[in-house]
C-alpha positions in Angstrom: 71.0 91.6 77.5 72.6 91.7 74.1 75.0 94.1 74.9 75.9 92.6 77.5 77.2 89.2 75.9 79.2 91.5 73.7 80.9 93.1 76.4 81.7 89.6 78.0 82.7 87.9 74.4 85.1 91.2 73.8 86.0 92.2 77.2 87.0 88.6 78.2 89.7 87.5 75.8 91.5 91.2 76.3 91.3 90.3 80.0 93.3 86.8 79.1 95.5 88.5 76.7 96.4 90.9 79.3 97.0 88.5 82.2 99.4 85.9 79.7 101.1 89.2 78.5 101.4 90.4 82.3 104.2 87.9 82.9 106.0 88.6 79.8 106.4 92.5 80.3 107.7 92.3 84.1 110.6 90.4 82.3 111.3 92.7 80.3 113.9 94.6 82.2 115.7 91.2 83.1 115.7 90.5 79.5 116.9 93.5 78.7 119.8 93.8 81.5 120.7 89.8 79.9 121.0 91.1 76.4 123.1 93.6 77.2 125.6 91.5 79.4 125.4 88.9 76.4 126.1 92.0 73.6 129.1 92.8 76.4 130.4 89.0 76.7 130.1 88.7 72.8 132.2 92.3 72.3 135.1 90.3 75.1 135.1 87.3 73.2 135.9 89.0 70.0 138.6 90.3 71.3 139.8 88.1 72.8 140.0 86.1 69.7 141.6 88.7 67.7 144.3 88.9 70.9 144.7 84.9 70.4 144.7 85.2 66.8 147.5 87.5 67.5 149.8 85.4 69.7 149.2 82.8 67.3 151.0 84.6 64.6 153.4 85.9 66.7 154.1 82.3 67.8 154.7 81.6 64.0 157.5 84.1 64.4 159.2 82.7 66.8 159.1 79.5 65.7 160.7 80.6 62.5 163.2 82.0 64.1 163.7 78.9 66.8 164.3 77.3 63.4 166.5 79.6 61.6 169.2 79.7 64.7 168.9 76.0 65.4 169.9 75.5 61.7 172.6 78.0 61.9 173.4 76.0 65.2 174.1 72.9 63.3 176.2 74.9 60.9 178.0 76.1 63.3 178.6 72.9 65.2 179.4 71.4 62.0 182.6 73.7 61.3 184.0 73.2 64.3 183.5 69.2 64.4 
């Protein structure tokens, strides 16, 4: 009779454990599939800031220059008027 308690007081709470756990592990692949697509929109958005980072600059640039010729515009306008 003993032993039989201690099978039920061990064997029960595995039996729990293993159905709450059951749930968890047939996620796993999902889980897995959604960190990887996550890892692969994190690598995208990286570079797609360093490609915006990169405009931005070169948009610096060209406003520099937009700036330089509209100031040598003016010069030139105002030798001829």
């Amino acid at each position: 009779m003993l032993k039989w308690i201690v099978l039920a007081v061990v064997l029960l709470p595995l039996v729990a454990l293993a159905l709450a756990v059951r749930p968890v592990l047939t996620r796993l692949p999902r889980l897995r599939r959604a960190a990887v697509a996550l890892q692969r929109r994190a690598a995208e958005a990286e570079a797609l800031r360093d490609t915006a980072e990169a405009l931005q600059l070169r948009a610096e640039g060209v406003q520099r220059q937009l700036d330089t010729t509209q100031q040598r515009l003016a010069v030139i306008r105002a030798k001829r008027g």
